[in-house]
N, CA and C of each residue as an Amber inpcrd file, in Angstrom:
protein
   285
  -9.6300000   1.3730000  10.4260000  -9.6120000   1.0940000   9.0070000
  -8.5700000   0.0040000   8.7760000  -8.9830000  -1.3930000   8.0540000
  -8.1210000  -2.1700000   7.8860000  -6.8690000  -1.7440000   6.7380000
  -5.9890000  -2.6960000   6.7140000  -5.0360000  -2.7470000   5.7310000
  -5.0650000  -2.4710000   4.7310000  -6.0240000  -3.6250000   3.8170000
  -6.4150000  -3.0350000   2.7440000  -6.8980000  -2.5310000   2.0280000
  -8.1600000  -1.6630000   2.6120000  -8.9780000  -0.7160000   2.8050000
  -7.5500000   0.7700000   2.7480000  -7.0860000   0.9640000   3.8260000
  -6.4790000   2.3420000   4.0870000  -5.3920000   2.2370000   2.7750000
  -4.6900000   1.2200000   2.0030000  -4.1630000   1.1220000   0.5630000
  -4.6930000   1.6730000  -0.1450000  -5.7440000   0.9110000  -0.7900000
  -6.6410000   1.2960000  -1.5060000  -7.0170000   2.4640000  -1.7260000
  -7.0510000   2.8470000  -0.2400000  -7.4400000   4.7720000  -0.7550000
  -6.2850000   5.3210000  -1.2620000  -5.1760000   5.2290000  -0.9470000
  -3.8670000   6.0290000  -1.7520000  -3.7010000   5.1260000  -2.7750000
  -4.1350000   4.0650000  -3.7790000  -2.9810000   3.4290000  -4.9910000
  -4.2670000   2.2620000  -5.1910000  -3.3070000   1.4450000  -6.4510000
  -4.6580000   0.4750000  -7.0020000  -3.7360000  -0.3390000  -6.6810000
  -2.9710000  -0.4680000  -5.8370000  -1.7390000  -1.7730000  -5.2160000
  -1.0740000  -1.7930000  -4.1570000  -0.2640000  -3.0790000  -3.3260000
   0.2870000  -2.9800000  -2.8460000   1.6850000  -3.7310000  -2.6360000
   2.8190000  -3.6550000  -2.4740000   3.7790000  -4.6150000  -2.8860000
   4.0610000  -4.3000000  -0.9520000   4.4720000  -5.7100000  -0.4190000
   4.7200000  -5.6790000   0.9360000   5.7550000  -7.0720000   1.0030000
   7.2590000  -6.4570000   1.5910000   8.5340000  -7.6610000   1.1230000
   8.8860000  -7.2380000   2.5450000   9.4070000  -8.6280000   3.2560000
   9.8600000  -8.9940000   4.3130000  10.7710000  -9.5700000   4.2330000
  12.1720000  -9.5270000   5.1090000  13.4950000 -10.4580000   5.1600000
  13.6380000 -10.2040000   6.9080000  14.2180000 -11.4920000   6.9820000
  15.0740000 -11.9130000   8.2320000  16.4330000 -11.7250000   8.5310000
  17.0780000 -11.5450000   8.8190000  18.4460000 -11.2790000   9.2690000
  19.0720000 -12.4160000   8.8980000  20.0760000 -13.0270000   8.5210000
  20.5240000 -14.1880000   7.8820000  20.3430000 -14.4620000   6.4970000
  19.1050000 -14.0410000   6.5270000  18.3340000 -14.4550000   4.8320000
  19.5470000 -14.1900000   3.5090000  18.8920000 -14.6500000   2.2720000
  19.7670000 -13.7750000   1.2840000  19.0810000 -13.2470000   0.5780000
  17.0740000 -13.2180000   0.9020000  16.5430000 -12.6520000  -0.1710000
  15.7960000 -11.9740000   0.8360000  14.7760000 -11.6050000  -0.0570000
  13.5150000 -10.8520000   0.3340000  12.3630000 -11.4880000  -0.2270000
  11.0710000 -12.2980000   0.8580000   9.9840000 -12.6400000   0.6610000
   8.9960000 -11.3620000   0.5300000   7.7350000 -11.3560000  -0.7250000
   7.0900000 -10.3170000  -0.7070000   5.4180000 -11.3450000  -1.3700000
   4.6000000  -9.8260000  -1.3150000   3.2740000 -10.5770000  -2.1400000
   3.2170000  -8.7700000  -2.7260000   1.7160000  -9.5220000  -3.9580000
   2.0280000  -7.6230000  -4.4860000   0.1600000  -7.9870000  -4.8620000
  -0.0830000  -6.9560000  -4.1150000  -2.1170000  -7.4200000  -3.8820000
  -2.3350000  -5.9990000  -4.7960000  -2.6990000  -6.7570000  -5.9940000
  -3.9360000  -5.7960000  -7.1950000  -5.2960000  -5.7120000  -6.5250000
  -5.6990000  -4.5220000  -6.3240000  -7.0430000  -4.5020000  -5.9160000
  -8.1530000  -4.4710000  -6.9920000  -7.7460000  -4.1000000  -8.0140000
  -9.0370000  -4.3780000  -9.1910000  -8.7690000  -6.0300000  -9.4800000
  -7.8780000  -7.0020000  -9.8270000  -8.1120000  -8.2200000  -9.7010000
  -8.5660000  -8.9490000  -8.5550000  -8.2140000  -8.4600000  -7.0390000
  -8.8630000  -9.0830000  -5.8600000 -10.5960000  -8.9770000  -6.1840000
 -10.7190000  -7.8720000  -6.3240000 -12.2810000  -7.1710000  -6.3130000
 -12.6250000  -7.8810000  -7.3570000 -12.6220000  -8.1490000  -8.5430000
 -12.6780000  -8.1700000  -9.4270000 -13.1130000 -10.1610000  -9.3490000
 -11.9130000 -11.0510000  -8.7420000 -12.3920000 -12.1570000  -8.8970000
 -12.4570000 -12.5050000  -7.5670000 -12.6930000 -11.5210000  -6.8860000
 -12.9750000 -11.7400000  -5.4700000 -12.1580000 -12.6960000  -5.0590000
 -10.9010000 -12.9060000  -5.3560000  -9.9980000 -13.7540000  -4.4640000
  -8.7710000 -13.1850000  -3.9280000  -7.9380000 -13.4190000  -3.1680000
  -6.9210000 -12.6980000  -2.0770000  -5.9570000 -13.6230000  -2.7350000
  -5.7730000 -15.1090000  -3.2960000  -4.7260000 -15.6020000  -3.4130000
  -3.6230000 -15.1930000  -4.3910000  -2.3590000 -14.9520000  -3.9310000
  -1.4130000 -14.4240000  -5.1080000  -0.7160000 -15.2260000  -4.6740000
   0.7780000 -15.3330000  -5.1940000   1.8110000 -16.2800000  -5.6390000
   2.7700000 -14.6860000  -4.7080000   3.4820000 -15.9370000  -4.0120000
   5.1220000 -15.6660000  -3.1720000   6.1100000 -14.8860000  -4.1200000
   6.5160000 -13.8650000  -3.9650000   7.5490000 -13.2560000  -4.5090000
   8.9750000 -13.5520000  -3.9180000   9.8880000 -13.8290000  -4.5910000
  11.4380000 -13.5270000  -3.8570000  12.1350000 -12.4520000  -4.8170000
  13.3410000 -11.8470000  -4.1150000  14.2040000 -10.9940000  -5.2020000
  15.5310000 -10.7730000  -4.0240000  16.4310000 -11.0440000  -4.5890000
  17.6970000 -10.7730000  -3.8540000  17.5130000  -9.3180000  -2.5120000
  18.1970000  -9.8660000  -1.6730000  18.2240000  -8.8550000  -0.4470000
  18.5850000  -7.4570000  -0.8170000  17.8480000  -6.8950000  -0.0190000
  17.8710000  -5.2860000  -0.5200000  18.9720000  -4.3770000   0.8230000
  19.0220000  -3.5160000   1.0580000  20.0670000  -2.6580000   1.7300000
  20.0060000  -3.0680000   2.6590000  18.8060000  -3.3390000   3.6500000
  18.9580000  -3.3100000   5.1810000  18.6590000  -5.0930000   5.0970000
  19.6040000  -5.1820000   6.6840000  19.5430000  -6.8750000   6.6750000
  18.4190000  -7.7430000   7.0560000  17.4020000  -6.4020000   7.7020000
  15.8570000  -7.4940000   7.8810000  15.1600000  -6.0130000   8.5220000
  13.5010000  -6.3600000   8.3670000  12.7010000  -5.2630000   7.9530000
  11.7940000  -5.7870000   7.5300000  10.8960000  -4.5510000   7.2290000
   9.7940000  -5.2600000   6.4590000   9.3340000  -3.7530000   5.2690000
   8.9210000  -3.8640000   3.9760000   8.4840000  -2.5850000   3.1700000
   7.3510000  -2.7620000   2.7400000   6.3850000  -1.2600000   2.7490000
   5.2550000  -1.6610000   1.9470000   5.2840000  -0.3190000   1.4350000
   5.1820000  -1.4700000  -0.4990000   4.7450000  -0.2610000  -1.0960000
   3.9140000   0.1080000  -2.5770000   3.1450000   1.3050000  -1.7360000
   1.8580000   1.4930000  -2.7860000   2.2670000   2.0370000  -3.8310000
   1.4690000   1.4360000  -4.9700000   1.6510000   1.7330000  -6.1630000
   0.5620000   2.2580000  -6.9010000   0.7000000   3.2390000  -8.1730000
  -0.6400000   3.5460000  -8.9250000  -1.1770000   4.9330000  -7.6170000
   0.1100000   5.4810000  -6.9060000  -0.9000000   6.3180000  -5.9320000
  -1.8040000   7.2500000  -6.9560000  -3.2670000   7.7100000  -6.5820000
  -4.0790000   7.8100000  -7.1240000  -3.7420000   9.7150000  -7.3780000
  -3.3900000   9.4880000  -8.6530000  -3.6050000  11.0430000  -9.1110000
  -3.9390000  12.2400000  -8.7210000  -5.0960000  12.0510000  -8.1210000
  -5.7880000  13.3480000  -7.3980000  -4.7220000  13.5930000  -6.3560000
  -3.7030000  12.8540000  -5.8300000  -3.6920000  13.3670000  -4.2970000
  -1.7690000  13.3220000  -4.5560000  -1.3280000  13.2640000  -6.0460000
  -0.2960000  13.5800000  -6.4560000  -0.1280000  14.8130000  -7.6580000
  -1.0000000  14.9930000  -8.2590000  -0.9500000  16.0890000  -9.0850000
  -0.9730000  17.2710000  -8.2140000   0.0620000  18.5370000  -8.6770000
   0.4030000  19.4000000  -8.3720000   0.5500000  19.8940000  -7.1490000
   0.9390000  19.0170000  -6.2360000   0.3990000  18.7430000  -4.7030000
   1.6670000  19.3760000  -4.2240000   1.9070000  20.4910000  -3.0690000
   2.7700000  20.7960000  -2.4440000   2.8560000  19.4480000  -1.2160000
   3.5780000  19.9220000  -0.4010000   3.9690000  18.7860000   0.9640000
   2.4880000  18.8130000   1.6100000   2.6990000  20.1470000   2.0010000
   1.4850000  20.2410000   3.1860000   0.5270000  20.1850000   2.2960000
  -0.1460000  20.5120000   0.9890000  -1.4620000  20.1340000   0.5930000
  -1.7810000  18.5820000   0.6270000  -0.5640000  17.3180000   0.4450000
  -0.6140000  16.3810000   0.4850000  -1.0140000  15.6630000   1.7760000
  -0.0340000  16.4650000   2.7220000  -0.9470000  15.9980000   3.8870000
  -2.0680000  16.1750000   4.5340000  -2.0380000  17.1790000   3.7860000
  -4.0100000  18.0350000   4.0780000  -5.0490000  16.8060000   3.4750000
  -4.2820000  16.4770000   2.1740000  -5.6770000  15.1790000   1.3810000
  -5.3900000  14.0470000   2.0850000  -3.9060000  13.5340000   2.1850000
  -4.3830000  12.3870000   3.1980000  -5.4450000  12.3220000   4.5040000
  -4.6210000  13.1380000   5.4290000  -5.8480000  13.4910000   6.3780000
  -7.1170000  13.9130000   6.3650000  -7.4910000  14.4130000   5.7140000
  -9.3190000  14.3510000   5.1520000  -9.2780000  12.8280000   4.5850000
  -8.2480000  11.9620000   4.1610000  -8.8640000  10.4730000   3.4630000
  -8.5720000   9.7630000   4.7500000  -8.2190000   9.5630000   5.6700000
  -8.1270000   8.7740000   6.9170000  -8.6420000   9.5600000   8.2020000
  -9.5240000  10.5250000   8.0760000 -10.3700000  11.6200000   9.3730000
 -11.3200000  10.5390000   9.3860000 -11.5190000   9.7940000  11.3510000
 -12.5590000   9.0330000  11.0800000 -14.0890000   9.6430000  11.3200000
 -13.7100000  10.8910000  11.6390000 -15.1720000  11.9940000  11.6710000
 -15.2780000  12.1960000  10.4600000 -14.8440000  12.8690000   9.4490000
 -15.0940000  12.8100000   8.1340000 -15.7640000  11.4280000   7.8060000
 -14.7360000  10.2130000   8.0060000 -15.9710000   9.2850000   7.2970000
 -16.8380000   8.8740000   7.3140000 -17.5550000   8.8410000   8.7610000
 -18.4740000   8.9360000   9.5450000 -19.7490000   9.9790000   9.0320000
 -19.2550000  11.2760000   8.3640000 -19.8140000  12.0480000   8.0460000
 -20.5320000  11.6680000   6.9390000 -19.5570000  10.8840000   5.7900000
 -19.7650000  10.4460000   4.7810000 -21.0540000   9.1230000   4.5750000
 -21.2550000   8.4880000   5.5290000 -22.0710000   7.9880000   5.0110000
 -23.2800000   7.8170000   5.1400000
């Protein structure tokens, strides 16, 4: 399952910021999937924002995670719905 495919199933976004060691900021992009889908284009605009705690790394992070699989969710029920959303026998099953 690609990248933005396996997003998509947890959130309607993704924010993903990278820094180098030396740097003083943090490079990022932040991919809307109802505007990608939507005008069917991938191009977004370069993010910067001052360096964050660690001196190089990389973060990704989903946003808008999708309701169903945050409402009233203990730990382990959460990991129970992820894993039924990334089982590649389940999806297999599915279609």
């Amino acid at each position: 399952m690609g990248f933005n495919i396996a997003t998509a199933r947890l959130g309607v976004g993704v924010e993903v910021w990278t820094s180098t060691s030396g740097e003083d900021e943090d490079v990022g992009v932040r991919l809307d999937y109802a505007k990608i889908w939507s005008h069917r284009d991938y191009n977004t605009e370069v993010r910067r924002r001052p360096k964050g705690m660690y001196p190089s790394g990389t973060a990704i992070v989903i946003y808008g995670i999708a309701e169903a699989l945050i409402k009233k969710c203990t730990e382990k029920r959460f990991r129970s719905k992820l894993s039924a959303a990334y089982n590649y026998q389940k999806l297999l099953e599915r279609r």
